[in-house]
C-alpha positions in Angstrom: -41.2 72.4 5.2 -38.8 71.7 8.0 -37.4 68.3 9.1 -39.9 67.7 11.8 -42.7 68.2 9.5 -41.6 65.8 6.7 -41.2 63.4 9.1 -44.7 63.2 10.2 -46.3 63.3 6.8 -45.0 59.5 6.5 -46.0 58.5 9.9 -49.6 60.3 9.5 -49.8 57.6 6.0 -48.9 55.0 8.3 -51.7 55.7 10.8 -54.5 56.9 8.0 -53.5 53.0 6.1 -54.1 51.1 8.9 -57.3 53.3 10.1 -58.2 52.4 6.7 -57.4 48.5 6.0 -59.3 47.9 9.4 -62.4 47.9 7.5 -61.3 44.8 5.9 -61.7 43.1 9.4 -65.0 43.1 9.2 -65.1 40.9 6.4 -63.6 38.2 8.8 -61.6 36.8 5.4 -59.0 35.0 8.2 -56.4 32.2 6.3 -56.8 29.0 6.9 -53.8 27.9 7.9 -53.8 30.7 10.4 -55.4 28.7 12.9 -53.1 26.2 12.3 -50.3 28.4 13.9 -52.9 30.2 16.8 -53.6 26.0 17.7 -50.4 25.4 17.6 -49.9 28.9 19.7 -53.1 27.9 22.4 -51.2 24.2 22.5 -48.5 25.6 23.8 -50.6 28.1 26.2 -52.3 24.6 27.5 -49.5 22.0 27.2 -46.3 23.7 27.4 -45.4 22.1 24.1 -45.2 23.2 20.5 -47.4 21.0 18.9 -50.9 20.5 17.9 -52.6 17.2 19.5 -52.3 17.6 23.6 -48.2 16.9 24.6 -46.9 15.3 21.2 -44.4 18.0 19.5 -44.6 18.7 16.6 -44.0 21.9 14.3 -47.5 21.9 12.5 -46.9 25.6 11.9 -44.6 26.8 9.4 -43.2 29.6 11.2 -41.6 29.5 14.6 -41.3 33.4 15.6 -44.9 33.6 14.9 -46.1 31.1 17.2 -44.5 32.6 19.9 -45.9 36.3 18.6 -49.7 34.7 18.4 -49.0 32.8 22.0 -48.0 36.1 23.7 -51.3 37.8 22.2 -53.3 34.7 23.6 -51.8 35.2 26.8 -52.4 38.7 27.3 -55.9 39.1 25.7 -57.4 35.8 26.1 -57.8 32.9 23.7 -62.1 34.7 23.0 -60.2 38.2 22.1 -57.1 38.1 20.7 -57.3 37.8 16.9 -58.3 41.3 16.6 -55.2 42.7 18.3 -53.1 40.7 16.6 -54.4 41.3 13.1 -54.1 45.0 13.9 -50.9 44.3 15.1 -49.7 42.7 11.8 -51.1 45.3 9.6 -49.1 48.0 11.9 -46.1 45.8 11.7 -46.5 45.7 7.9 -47.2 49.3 7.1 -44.1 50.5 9.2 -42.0 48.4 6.6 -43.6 49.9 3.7 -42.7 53.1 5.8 -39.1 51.9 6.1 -39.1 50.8 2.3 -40.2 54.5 1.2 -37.3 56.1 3.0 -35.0 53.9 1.0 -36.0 54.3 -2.2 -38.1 58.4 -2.5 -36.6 61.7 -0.6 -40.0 63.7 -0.4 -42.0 63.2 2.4 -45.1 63.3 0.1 -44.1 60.9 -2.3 -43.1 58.4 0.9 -46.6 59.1 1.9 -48.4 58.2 -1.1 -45.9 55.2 -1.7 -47.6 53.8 2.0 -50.7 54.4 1.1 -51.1 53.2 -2.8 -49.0 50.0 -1.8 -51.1 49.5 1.7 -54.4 49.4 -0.4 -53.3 46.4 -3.0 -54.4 43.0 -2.6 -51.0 41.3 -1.5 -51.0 44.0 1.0 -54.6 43.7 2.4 -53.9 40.2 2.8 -50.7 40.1 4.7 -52.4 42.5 6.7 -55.6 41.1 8.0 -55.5 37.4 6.8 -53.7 36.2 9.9 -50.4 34.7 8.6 -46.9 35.9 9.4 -45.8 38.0 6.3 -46.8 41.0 8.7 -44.0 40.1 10.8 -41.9 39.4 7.9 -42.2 42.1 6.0 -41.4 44.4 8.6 -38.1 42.1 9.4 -37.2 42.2 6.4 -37.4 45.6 5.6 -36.1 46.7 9.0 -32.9 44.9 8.3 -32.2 46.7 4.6 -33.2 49.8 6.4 -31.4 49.8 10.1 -28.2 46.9 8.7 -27.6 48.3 4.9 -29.0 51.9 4.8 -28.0 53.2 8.3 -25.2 50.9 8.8 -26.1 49.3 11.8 -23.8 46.4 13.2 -26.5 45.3 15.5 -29.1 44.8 12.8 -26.8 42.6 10.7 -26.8 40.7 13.5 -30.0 40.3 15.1 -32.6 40.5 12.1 -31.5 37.9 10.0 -31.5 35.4 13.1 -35.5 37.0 14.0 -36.0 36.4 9.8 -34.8 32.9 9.4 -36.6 32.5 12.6 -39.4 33.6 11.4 -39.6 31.1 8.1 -36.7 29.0 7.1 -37.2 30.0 3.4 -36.3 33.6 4.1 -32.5 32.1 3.2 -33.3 33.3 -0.2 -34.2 36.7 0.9 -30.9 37.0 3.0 -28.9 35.0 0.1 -29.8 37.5 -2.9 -28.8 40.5 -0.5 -25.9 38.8 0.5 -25.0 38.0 -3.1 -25.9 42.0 -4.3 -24.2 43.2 -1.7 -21.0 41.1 -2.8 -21.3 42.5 -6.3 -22.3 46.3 -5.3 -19.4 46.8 -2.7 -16.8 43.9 -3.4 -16.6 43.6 0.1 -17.7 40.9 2.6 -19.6 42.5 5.3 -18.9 40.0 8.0 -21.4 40.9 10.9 -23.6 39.8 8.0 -21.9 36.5 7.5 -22.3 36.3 10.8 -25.9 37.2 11.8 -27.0 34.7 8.7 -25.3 31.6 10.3 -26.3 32.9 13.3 -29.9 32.6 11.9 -29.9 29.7 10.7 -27.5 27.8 13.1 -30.4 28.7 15.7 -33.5 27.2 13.8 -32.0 24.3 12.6 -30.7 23.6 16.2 -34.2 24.4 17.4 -36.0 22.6 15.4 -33.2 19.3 16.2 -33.6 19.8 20.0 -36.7 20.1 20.5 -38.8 18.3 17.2 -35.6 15.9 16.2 -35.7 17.3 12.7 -33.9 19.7 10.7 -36.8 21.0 9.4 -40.6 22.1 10.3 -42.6 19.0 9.5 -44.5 21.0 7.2 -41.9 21.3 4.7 -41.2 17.8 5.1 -45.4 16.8 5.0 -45.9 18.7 1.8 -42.9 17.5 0.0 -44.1 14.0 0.7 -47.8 14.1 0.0 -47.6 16.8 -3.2 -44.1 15.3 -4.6 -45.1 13.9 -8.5 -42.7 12.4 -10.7 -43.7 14.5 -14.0 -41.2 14.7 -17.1 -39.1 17.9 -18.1 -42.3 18.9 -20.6 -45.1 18.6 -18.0 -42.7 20.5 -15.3 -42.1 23.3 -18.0 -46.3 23.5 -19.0 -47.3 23.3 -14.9 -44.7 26.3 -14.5 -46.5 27.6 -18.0 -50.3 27.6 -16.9 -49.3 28.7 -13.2 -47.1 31.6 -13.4 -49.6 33.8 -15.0 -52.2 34.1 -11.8 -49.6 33.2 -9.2 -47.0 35.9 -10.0 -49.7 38.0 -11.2 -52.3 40.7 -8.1 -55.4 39.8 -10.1 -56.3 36.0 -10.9 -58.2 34.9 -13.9 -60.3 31.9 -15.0 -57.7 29.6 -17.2 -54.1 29.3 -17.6 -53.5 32.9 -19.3 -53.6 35.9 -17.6 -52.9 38.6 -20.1 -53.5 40.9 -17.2 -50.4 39.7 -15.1 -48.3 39.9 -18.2 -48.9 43.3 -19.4 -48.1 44.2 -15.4 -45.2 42.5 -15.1 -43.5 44.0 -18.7 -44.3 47.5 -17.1 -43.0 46.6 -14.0 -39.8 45.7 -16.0 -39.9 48.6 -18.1 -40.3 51.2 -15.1 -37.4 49.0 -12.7 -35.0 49.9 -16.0 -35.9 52.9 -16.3 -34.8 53.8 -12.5 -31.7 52.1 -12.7 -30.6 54.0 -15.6 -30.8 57.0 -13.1 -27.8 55.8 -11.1 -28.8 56.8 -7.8 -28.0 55.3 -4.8 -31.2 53.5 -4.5 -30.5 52.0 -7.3 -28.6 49.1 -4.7 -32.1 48.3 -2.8 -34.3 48.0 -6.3 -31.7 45.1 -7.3 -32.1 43.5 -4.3 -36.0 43.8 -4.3 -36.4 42.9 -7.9 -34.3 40.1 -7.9 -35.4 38.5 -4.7 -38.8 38.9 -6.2 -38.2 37.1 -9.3 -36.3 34.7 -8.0 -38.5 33.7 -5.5 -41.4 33.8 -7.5 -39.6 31.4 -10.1 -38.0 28.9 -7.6 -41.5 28.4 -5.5 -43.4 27.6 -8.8 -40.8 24.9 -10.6 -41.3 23.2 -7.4 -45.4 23.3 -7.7 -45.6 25.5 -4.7 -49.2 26.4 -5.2 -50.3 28.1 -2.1 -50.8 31.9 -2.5 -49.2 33.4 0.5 -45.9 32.7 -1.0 -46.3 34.9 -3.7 -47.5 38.0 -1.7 -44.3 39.7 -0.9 -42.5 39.0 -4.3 -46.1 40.5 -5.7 -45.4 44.1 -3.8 -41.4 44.0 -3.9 -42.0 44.0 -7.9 -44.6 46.7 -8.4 -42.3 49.0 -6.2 -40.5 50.1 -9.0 -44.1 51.1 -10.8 -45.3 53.0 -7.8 -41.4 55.0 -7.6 -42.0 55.3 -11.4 -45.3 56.9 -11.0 -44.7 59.1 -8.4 -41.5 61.1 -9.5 -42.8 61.9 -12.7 -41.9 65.4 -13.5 -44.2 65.8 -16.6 -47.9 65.6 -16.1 -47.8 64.4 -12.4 -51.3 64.4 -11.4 -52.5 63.1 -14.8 -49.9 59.8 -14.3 -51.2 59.6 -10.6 -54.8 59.9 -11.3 -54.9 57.3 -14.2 -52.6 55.0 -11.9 -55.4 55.4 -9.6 -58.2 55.5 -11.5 -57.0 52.3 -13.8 -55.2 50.5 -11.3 -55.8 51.2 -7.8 -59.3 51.8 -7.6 -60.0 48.3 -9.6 -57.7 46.6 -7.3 -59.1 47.4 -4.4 -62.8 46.7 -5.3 -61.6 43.2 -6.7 -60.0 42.8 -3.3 -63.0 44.0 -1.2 -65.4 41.6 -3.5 -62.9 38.8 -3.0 -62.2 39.1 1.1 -66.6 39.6 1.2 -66.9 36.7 -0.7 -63.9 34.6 0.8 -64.8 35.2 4.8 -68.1 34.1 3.6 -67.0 31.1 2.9 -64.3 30.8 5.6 -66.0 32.3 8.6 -69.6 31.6 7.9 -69.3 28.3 6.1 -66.1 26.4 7.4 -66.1 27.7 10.8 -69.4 26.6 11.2 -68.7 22.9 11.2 -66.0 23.5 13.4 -68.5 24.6 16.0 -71.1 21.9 15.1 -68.8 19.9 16.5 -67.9 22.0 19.4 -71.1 21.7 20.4 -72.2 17.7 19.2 -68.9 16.6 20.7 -67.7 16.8 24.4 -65.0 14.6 24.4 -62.5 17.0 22.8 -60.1 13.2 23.0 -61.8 12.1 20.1 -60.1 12.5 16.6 -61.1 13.6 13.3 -59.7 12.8 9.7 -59.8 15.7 7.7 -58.1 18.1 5.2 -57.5 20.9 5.8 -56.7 21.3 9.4 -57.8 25.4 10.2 -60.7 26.2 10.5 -62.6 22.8 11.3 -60.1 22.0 14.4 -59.9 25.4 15.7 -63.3 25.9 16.3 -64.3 22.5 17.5 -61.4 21.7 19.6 -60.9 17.9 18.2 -57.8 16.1 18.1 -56.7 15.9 14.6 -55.1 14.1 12.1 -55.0 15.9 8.3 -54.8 14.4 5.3 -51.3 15.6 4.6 -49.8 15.0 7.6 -48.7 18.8 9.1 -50.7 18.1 12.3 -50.4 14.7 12.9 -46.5 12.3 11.5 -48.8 9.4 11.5 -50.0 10.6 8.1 -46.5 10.7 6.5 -45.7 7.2 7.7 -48.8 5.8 5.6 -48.0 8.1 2.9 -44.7 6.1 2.9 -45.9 2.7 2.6 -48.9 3.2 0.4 -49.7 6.6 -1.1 -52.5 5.9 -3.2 -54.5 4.0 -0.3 -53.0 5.7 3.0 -56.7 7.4 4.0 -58.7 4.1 3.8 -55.6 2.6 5.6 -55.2 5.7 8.1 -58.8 5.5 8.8 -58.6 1.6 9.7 -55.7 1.8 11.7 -56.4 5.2 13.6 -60.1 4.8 14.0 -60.8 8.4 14.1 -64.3 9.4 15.7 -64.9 11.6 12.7 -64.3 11.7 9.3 -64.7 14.8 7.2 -64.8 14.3 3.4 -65.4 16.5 0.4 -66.3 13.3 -1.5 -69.4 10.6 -0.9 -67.4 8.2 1.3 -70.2 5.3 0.5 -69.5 5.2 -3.2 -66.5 3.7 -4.9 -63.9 0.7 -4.0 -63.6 1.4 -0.2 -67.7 2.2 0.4 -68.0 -1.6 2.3 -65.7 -0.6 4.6 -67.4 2.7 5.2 -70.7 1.7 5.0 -70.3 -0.6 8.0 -68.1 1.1 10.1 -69.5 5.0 9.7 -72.9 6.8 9.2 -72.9 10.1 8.1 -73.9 12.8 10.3 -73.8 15.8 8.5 -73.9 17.4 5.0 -72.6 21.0 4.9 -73.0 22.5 1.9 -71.7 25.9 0.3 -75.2 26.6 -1.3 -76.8 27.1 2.1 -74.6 30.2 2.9 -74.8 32.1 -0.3 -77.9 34.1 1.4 -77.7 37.5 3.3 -80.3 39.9 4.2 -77.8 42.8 2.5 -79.2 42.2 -1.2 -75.4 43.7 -2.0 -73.8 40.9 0.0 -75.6 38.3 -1.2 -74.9 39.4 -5.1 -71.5 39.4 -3.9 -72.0 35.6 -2.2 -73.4 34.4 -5.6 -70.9 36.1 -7.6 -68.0 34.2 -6.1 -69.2 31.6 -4.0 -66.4 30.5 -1.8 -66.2 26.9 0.0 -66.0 23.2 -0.3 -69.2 20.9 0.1 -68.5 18.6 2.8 -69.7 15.6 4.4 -69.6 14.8 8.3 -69.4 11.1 9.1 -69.2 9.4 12.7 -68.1 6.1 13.4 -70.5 3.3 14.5 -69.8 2.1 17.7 -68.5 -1.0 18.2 
């Protein structure tokens, strides 16, 4: 096989994964807070300012680069026609850094190829691909940089990516800090342009962020720290990190706290990461970094009760790498070890992720977006407010001002938060006045129904039972199997 050759074989895996994940689009399973960041993106496209609500700033979005990446896509296609190009653009984005990962960890083209493919088709993968958020972007950053700045050397990448990375979420500092660190150890050297390109980094979001929101930090960081921050003793920390770990650190989630399947993954995935060290090959420098980073971020985001699953996607992939190098360099018995891999593992994976993304943009794109364009189309006045958690889907679609219930989109939130937590919605609600209120409980029961009672009517039930039904008998099995949604009620203030 000559060079030329081998080096298409790759880039044909590339192509033939994301030919193949764009079947998932048609689910339309689309992340919540991914509308957060393409509202925050069209804000910008209307208002010249990064924010949410008209001119006020404010970094609702947790990723800066991003915002930028979905406002240029807005701009060129059109706020009707861009979230197809940019989801295919994030699954491109992410596949060429699985590509990059291959070349620095497997030699034969083949094995590169099947390496794309088999980690394109898991379900962290699918969902960085087509779900909307920025680990697209990331993934291909971050890879890019181990490739281009640690692989082939190059100054300008040691530069440039980590300031694009930190840039791209401020908690990639952990990323850059265990390659930093391994690096340390591997070459007892200090590689300076490194040094360098991470202050650079994050010398430039900070500074951002102080310039142009007055804060050192996106507003989201500081909204969920404020409305999810519990005082619980060493034992209840140690037993939430217990009954979490299993299905957040694990592909495949499970009713109940234990998920024997997650463990018996992640003991193989130890088991297969020792046994390619122990081969003492050059590579062995980029499975440290990889398996560290993804322990360690894994284990720092859940001791502090970071629940939200798109954390936990990378780290997911970076740890099963060693499994999928394991699987495919076997001398002995090749095909059988691929075809039980397959068989056991991929296959399942992939129909649990295809039920999941059916049954999920079900719920998302025919259930929640629906209220958002309800309102679209009850409501004119897109000046008038609405009180709701959480702020994607809902606000998108019906293009209402918005204040959420843990205060990403809107500070006044936080403040009320502040001064009394376990009554700042009732209080919110009195002082703000919002048009709208959407609730997942029966506003006119319990100790605040007076004041709701004769101030709002409700307008609306939505409810998740009245989308379980599809004309595919298949899809609707699929509906009923895992029914996905919150019911909701619509209320509307009385006027005065």
């Amino acid at each position: 096989m000559t060079d030329t050759e081998s080096k298409k074989i790759p880039l044909l895996a590339v192509g033939i994964t994301v030919l193949f994940k764009l079947l998932f689009l048609l689910t339309h399973y689309i992340q919540e807070d991914a509308f957060i960041t393409w509202r925050v993106a069209q804000n910008l496209l209307d208002y010249g300012v990064i924010g949410f609500n008209g001119d006020t700033k404010i970094s609702a979005s947790t990723t800066h680069l991003y915002v930028f990446v979905s406002w240029f896509f807005n701009l060129v296609f059109g706020k009707e026609n861009f979230t197809e190009p940019l989801l295919i653009f994030n699954s491109v984005l992410f596949t060429l850094g699985s590509l990059l990962l291959s070349h620095l960890l497997l030699k034969n083209a083949w094995h590169k190829a099947l390496f794309i493919f088999l980690i394109g088709i898991l379900p962290p993968a699918i969902k960085i691909s087509i779900l909307g958020m920025e680990y697209g972007l990331l993934f291909f950053l971050e890879m890019a940089l181990l490739y281009y700045g640690f692989h082939k050397k190059k100054k300008w990448a040691l530069l440039v990516f980590p300031v694009l990375i930190i840039f791209t979420r401020i908690d990639t500092v952990i990323f850059l800090g265990i390659i930093f660190v391994t690096d340390l150890l591997w070459t007892r050297k200090l590689r300076w342009g490194y040094v360098l390109g991470g202050i650079l980094g994050l010398t430039a979001t900070l500074a951002f962020n102080w310039l142009y929101f007055g804060e050192m930090v996106n507003n989201t960081i500081t909204a969920k720290k404020l409305a999810y921050d519990h005082h619980f003793t060493f034992a209840q920390n140690l037993n939430i990190f217990a009954s979490n770990f299993g299905n957040f650190c694990g592909m495949l989630k499970l009713p109940g706290d234990f998920n024997p399947v997650t463990i018996v993954i992640l003991l193989f995935e130890i088991l297969c990461f020792v046994y390619l060290i122990r081969q003492k090959q050059q590579r062995n420098y980029f499975l440290w970094i990889i398996f560290i980073f993804g322990w360690v971020k894994q284990v720092i985001f859940l001791s502090q009760k970071s629940f939200f699953d798109w954390y936990y996607w990378v780290p997911q992939l970076l740890l099963f790498v060693p499994v999928l190098v394991f699987i495919l360099e076997q001398r002995v018995k090749k095909i059988l070890w691929l075809s039980l891999f397959i068989a056991v593992y991929s296959i399942p994976m992939l129909a649990f992720q295809t039920i999941h993304c059916i049954a999920t943009g079900n719920g998302e794109w025919n259930y929640r977006r629906t209220i958002g364009l309800f309102l679209n189309g009850y409501e004119n006045d897109k000046n008038q407010w609405i009180f709701l958690e959480p702020a994607g889907y809902v606000p998108y679609f019906s293009g209402l001002k918005t204040i959420d219930e843990v205060g990403l989109v809107d500070k006044g939130v936080q403040e009320e938060i502040k001064k009394d937590k376990n009554h700042f919605r009732i209080n919110t609600v009195k002082n703000r006045k919002p048009k709208y209120l959407l609730s997942y409980r029966d506003l006119f029961t319990g100790e605040e129904a007076a004041y709701y009672h004769a101030h709002y009517r409700l307008l609306k039930e939505f409810r998740v039972r009245e989308h379980l039904n599809s004309n595919n008998k298949i899809l609707e099995k699929i509906y009923m199997l895992k029914p996905s949604g919150t019911d909701y009620n619509l209320y509307e203030r009385i006027p005065e």
